[in-house]
C-alpha positions in Angstrom: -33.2 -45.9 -101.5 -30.3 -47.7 -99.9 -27.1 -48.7 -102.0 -26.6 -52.5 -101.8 -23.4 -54.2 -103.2 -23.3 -58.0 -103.2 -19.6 -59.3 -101.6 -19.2 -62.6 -103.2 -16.3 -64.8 -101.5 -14.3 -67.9 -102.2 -15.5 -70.2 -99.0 -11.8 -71.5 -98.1 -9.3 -68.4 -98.7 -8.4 -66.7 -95.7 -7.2 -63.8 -97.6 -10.3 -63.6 -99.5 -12.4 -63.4 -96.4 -10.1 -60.6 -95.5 -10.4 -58.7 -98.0 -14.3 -59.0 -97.8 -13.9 -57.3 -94.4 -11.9 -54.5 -95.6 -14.1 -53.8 -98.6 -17.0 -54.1 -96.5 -16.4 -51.8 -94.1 -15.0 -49.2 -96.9 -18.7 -49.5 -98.6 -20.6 -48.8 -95.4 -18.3 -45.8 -94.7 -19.4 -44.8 -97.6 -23.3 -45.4 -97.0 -23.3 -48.1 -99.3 -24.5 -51.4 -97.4 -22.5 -54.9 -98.1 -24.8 -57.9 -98.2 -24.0 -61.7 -99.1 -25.5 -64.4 -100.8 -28.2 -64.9 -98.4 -29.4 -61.4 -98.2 -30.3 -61.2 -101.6 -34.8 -60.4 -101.4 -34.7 -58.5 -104.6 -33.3 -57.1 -107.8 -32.2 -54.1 -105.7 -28.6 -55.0 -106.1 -26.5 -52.9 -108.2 -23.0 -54.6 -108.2 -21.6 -57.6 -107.0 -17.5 -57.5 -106.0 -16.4 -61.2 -106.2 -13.4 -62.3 -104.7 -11.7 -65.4 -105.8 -10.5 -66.9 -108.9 -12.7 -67.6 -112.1 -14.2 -70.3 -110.6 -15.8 -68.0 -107.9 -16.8 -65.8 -110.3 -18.7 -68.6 -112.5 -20.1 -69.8 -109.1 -21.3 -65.5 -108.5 -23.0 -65.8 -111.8 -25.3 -68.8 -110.8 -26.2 -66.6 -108.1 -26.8 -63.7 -109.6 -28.8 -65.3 -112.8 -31.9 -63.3 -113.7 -31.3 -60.5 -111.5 -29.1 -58.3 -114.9 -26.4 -57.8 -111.7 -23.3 -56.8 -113.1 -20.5 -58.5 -111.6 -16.9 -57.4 -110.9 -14.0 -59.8 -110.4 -10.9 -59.4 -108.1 -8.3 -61.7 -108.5 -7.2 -64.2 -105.9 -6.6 -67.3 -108.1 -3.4 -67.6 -110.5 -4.5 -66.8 -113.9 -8.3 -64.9 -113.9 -9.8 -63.9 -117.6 -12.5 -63.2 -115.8 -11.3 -60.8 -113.1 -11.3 -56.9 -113.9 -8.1 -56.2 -111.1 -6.0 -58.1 -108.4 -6.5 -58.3 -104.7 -3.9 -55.1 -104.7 -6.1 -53.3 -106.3 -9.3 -53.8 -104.2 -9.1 -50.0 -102.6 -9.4 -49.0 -106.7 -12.2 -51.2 -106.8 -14.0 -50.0 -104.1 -13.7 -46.5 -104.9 -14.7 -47.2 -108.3 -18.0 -48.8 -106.7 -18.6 -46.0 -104.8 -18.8 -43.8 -108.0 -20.0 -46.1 -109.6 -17.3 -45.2 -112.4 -17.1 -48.3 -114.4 -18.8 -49.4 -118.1 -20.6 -53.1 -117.9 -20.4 -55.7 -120.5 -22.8 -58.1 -121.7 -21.1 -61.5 -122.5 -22.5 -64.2 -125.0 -23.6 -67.4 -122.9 -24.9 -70.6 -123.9 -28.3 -72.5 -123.4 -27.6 -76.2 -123.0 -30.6 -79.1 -123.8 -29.9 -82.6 -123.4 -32.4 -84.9 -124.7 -32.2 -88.7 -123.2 -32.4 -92.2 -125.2 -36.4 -92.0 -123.4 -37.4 -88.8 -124.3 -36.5 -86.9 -121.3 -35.4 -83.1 -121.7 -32.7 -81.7 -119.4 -31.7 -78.1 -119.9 -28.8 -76.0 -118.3 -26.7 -72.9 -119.1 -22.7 -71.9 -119.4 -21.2 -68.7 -119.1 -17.4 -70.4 -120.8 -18.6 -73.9 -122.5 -20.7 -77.2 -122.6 -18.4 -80.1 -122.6 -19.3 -83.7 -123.5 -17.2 -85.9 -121.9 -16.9 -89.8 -122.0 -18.3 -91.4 -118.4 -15.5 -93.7 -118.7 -12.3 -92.9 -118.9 -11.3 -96.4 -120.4 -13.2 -96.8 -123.2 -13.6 -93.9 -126.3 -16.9 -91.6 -127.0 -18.6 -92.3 -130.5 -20.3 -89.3 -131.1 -21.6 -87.3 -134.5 -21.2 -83.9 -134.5 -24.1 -81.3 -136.4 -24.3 -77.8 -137.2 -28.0 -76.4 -138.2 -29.3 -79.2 -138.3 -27.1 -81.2 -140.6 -24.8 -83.7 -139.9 -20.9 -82.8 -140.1 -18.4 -85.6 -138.9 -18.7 -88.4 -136.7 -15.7 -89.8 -134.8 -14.0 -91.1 -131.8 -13.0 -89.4 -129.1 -12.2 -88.4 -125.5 -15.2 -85.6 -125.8 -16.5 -82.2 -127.6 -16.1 -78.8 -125.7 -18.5 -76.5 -127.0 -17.5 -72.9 -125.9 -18.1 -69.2 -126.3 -15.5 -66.9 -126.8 -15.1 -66.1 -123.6 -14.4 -69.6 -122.6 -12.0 -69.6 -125.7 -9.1 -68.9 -122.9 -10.8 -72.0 -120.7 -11.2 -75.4 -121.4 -11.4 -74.5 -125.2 -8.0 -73.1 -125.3 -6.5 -76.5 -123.3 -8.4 -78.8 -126.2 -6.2 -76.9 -129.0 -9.2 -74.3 -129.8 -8.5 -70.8 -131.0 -8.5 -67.3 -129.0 -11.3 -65.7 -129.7 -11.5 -62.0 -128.4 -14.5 -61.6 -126.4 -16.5 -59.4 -128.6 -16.1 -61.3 -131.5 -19.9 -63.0 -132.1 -19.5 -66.4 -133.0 -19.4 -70.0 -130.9 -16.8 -72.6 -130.7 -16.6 -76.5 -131.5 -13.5 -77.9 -130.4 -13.2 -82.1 -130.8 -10.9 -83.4 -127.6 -8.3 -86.1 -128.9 -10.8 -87.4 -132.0 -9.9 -90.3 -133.7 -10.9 -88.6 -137.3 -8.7 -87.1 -140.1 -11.6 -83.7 -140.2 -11.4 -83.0 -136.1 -10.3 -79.8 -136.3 -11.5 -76.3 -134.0 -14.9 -74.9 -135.8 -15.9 -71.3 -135.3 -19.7 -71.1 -136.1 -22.1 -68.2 -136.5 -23.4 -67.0 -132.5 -27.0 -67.6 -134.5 -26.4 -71.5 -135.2 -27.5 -74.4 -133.7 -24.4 -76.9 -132.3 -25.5 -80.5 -132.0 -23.5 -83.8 -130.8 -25.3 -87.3 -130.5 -23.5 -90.2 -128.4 -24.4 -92.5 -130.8 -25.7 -96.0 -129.9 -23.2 -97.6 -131.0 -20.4 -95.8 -128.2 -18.3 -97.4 -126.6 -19.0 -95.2 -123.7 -21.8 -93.0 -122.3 -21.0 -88.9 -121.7 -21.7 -86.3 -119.2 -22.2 -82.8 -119.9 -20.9 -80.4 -118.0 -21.7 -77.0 -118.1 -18.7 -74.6 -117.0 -17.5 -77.5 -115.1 -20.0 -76.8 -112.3 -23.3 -78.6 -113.7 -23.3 -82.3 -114.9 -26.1 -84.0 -117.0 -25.5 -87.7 -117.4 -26.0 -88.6 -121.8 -26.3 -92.4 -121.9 -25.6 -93.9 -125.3 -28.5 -92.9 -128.2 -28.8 -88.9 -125.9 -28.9 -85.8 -128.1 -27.0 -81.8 -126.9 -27.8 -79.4 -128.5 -26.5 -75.7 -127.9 -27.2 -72.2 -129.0 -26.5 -68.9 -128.1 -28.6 -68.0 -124.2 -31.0 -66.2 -124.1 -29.6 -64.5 -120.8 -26.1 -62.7 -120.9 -23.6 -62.3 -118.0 -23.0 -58.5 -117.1 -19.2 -58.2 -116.3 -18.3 -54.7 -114.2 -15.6 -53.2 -116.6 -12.8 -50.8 -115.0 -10.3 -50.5 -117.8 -10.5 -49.5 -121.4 -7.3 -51.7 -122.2 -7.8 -53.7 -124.8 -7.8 -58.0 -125.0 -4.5 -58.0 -126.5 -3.3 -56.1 -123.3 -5.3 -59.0 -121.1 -3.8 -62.0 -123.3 0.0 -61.0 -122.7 -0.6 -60.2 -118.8 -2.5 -63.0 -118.2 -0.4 -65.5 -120.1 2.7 -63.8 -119.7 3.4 -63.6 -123.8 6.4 -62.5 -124.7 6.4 -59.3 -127.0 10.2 -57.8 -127.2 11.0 -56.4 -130.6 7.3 -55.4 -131.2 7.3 -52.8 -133.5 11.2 -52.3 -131.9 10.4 -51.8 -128.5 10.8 -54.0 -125.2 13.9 -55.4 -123.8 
C-alpha cells in the first residue's frame, strides 16, 4: 500500500509554502506520496506535517478529527506549545517521517454543549479551551459557575475560560490560570476579571462535569468559543456545560525532553544558578 503523509500549510506564509515544497518532494523521493487537505478519501493517512504556528495546527486538527491521524507540528509562528521542532529542523522531521521514528501522544480534549434559553442544543469540541465571553464588551457577564452538578460561585465578569492542560499555556495562562504539564489529568476553570472575592483558577478532576449559566439577569449575553476558531452565541438564561471529549488529539512526538525543557525554551525562563549551573 502506498505511504500517504498529509502536508498541512498556513494559507498566507510564503515560507510556509516553501517549505511544503521542500518536504514534499523529500517524501516522494522517498516513495512516500504528499497529499493536502483535499486529497484526504480515507483513513489511509498515517501522519500529517503541519506547518505554521499553533493556530494552524488547531485548524489541522479540525481536519483531521475522526481519522486517529497523528499530527506533527513545525514551527513557523513565534511561540508554538504545540509544535514538535522549528522550520530549521524540517530535514529532521522529514527523515523522522520517513522512519517513521517518532512516539504519538494522545492529548485530553474537551466536548462543548450549549443549551439555549428555548431548548436548543448546540455541541462543539476544543483541543486548548471553551471560553465564555460577554457579546458586549461594554457591559459585564453575570454568570454562575458549577462543578458536578452543584452550584459554586456566581459573579461578574468579563468571561470563564475553561481549558485543558494543554491549553493551560493558551488563553488559560493569559487569564492568570496555572501551568499544568500536559500529562497531568485534570481540567481547568479560570474566571476572567470576576467581580467576586472566591474567583480564583480551579483545577477539577478530567472526570467532572464544568458548568456556567449566563444568568437571566446579565447584563450581557456570551459567546463561546471553542479554541478561538468555533463561536456559539449564549443569550442570557443559556447553559455550557463541558467535560472531558470523548475523541483525543494524537500529537507526532520526536523528543523525549521533558515539559520543563519546553516551558523555559518556549518562554525563555530564566534558570542561572540552578542547582549552580548557567551563566
Amino acid at each position: 500500500m502506498t505511504r500517504r503523509i498529509l502536508l498541512q500549510v498556513h494559507p498566507t506564509r510564503p515560507e510556509a509554502q516553501e517549505a511544503a515544497a521542500l518536504i514534499g518532494a523529500e517524501l516522494r523521493r522517498n516513495g512516500i506520496t504528499p497529499i493536502s487537505e483535499d486529497e484526504i478519501d480515507g483513513d489511509d493517512v498515517e501522519l500529517s506535517i503541519v506547518l505554521g504556528g499553533d493556530g494552524t495546527i488547531l485548524r489541522a486538527a479540525e481536519v483531521t478529527r475522526g481519522r486517529r491521524t497523528p499530527l506533527v507540528g513545525v514551527n513557523l509562528g513565534h511561540v508554538g506549545f504545540l509544535a514538535e521542532s522549528e522550520v530549521e529542523e524540517a530535514a529532521d522531521v522529514v527523515r523522522r517521517a520517513v522512519s517513521r521514528d517518532y512516539t504519538v501522544e494522545e492529548r485530553m480534549t474537551l466536548d462543548v454543549t450549549v443549551t439555549l434559553p428555548d431548548g436548543t442544543v448546540h455541541s462543539s469540541w476544543a483541543i486548548n479551551e471553551a471560553s465564555v465571553e460577554r457579546d458586549d464588551r461594554s457591559r459585564m457577564l453575570e454568570v454562575a459557575v458549577g462543578i458536578d452538578g452543584r452550584g459554586l460561585s456566581t459573579f461578574g465578569c468579563d468571561g470563564v475560560v475553561l481549558a485543558t492542560p494543554t491549553g493551560s499555556t493558551a488563553y488559560a495562562f493569559s487569564a492568570g490560570g496555572p501551568v499544568v504539564w500536559p500529562d497531568v489529568e485534570a481540567m481547568l476553570v479560570v474566571p476572567i476579571s470576576a467581580h467576586a472575592l472566591f474567583a480564583r483558577p480551579l483545577v477539577v478532576a478530567p472526570t467532572s462535569t464544568m458548568a456556567v449559566e449566563v444568568l437571566a439577569r446579565s447584563f450581557s449575553g456570551a459567546q463561546v468559543w471553542c479554541d478561538g476558531r468555533r463561536r456559539i452565541d449564549a443569550p442570557p438564561g443559556s447553559q455550557i456545560e463541558v467535560v472531558r471529549g470523548a475523541e483525543p488529539v494524537r500529537l507526532a512526538r520526536l523528543h523525549t525532553a521533558p515539559f520543563t525543557d519546553r516551558l523555559v525554551r518556549k518562554f525563555d525562563l530564566p534558570v542561572s544558578g540552578w542547582r549552580g549551573g548557567g551563566s
